[in-house]
N, C-alpha and C positions, 0 to 999 in steps of 0.2 A: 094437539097440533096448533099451534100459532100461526096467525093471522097473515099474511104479507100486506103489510098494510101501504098502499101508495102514497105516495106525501106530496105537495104541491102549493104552491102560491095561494089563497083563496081568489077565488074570481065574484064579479058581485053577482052571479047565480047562488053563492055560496051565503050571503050575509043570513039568509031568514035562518037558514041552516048549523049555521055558527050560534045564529042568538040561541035558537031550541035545543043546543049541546052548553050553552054558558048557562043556559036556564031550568037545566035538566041538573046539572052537575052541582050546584052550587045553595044552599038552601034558600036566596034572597035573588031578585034580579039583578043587586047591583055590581056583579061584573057581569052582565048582560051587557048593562046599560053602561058601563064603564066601556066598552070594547067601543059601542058604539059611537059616544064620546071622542075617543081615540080616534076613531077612524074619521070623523071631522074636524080634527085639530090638525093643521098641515104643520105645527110649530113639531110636531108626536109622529105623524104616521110618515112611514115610510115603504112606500110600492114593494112589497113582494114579499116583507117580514111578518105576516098574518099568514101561517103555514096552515095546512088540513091535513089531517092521518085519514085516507076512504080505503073500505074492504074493496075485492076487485071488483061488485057487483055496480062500485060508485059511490055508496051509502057511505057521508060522512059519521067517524067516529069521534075524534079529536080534533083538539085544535088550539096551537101556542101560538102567541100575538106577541114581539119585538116592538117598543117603542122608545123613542126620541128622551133619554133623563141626559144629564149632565153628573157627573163625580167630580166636585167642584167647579173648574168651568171646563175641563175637560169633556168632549162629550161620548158619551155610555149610552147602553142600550139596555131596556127595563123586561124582562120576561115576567109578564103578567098581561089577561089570565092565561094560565092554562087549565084546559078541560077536556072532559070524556064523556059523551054522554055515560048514564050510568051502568046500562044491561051491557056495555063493552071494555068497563074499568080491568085494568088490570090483564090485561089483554096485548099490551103492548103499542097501543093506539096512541096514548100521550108522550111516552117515548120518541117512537117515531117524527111525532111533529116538535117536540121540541128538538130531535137531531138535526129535522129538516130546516129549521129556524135558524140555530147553529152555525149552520152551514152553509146558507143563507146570508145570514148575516156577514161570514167568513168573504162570503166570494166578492160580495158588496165593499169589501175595505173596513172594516165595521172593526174596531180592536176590544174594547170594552161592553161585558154585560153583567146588569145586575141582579138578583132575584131576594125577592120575601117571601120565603116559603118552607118547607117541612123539611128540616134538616137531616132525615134519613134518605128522603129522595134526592133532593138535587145534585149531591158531590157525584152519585155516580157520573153527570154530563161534566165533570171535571170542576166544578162551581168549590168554593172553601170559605172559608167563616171572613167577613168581609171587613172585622175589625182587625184580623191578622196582617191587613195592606193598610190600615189607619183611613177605612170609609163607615162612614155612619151615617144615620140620619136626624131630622133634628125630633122625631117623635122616639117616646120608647117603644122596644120591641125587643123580644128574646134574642141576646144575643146569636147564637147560633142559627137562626132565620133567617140574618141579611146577609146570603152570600154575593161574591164577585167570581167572575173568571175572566182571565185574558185570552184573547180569539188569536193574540200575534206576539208570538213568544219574545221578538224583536221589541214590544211593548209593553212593560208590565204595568200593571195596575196602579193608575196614579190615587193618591190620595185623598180625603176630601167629604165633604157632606155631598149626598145625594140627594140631587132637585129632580123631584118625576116632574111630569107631564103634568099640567092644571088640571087635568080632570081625576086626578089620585085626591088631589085635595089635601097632600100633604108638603 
């Protein structure tokens, strides 16, 4: 039986909460500390794109964080991190906040997002290989890693290197 998992805004009862699912899920602190980061950069954060996936009891599982890149000067939205804690992986908890994020994002006017990450996962949220729209970035990485999706079909994916956030450090 799966979880129905609630999904929401994080609130800042949420941050300690958040860091001990980044810091559970990940073998190093540094998307702990990356999240953190992010969330005092006001160039990067943006109110309501740090989603949570909680069981009904409240107990955060998950949690995908939207922030502030550019796809050339175009400006995009970066998914990263996302996390689970771990005794809840695979459960449907990461899903959930990254749909919530999504859509989120969506309701927000938001067209463009970008993501680095495990190319068996992300196409399912509709994401596709990001050199197929002519975006890259200026470090190497397995092609098939840097996906894009457009949130506004009126919009497609402009072109371009992708500039995260200062604190990606890339």
């Amino acid at each position: 039986m799966s979880t129905p998992w609630i999904t929401r805004a994080e609130t800042s009862a949420d941050i300690p909460s958040i860091r001990e699912i980044n810091l559970g899920a990940f073998p190093t602190p540094a998307e702990a500390d990356l999240v953190d980061a992010l969330r005092a950069d006001p160039t990067a954060w943006i109110e309501g794109l740090s989603l949570v996936a909680a069981d009904e009891a409240g107990h955060l599982a998950g949690h995908a964080l939207l922030t502030r890149c550019h796809i050339g000067t175009t400006p995009a939205l970066c998914l990263a991190p996302c996390a689970v804690r771990p005794e809840r992986q695979r459960t449907g908890a990461g899903s959930a906040a990254i749909r919530a994020a999504l859509a989120a994002a969506s309701s927000l006017g938001e067209r463009h997002v970008v993501v680095l990450g495990h190319p068996d996962y992300y196409p399912r949220f509709g994401f596709t290989r990001a050199s197929d729209h002519g975006i890259g970035l200026t470090i190497d990485v397995p092609d098939d890693a840097l996906m894009a999706l457009s949130l506004d079909a009126d919009h497609p994916l402009p072109s371009g290197t992708v500039h995260y956030a200062a604190a990606f450090g890339i």
